[in-house]
C-alpha positions in Angstrom: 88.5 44.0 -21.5 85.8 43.8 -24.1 83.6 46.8 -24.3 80.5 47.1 -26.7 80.5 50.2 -28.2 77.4 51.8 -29.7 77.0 54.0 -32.6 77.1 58.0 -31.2 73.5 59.4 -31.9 71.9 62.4 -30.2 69.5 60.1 -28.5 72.4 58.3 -26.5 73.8 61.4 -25.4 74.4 62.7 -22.2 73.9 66.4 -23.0 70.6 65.6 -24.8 69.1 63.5 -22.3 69.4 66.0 -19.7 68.4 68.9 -21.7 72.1 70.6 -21.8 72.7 70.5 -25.5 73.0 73.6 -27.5 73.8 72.1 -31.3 71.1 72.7 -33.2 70.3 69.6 -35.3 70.0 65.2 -34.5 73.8 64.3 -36.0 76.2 63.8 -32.6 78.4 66.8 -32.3 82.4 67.1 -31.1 80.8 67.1 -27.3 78.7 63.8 -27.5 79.5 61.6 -24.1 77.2 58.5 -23.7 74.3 58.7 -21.2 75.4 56.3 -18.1 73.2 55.5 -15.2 76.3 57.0 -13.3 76.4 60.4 -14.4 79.1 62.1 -17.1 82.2 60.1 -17.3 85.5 61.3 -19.0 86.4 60.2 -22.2 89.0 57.2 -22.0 92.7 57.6 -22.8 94.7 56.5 -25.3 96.9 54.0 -23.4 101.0 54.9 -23.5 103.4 52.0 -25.0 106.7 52.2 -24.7 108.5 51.8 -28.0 112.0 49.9 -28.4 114.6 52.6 -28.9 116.4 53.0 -32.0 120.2 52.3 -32.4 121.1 55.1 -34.3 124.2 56.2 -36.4 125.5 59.9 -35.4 127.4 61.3 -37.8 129.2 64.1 -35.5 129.5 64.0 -31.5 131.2 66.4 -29.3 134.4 65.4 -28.5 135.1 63.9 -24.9 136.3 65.7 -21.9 139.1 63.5 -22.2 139.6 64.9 -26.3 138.7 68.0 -25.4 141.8 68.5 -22.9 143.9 66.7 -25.1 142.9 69.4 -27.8 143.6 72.2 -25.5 146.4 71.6 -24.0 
């Protein structure tokens, strides 16, 4: 899915181009959101990738039920 990306400028942005922006000044501001035919779309996500679990080395467990009736009794 190749998307082409354009450089953020106030001129490209939604809240601009429909007269909602507040910021003072033309450098695009934490809010910028490109203008769409469509209306305000949310920004995209960050897609979530499962990693491979690590084997690790413990270097103290609590003992078994089994241990721990062996060590009570």
């Amino acid at each position: 899915m190749a998307t082409r990306r354009t450089k953020a400028s106030c001129e490209n942005c939604f809240f601009r181009q429909n007269l909602l922006c507040a910021v003072a000044g033309d450098t695009p501001c934490a809010s910028f959101r490109p203008n769409h035919p469509e209306g305000l779309r949310p920004p995209s996500q960050l897609r979530f990738v499962f990693r491979q679990e690590r084997a690790l080395q413990v270097a103290w467990a609590f003992p078994t039920p089994a241990e721990q009736v062996a060590l009570h009794a």
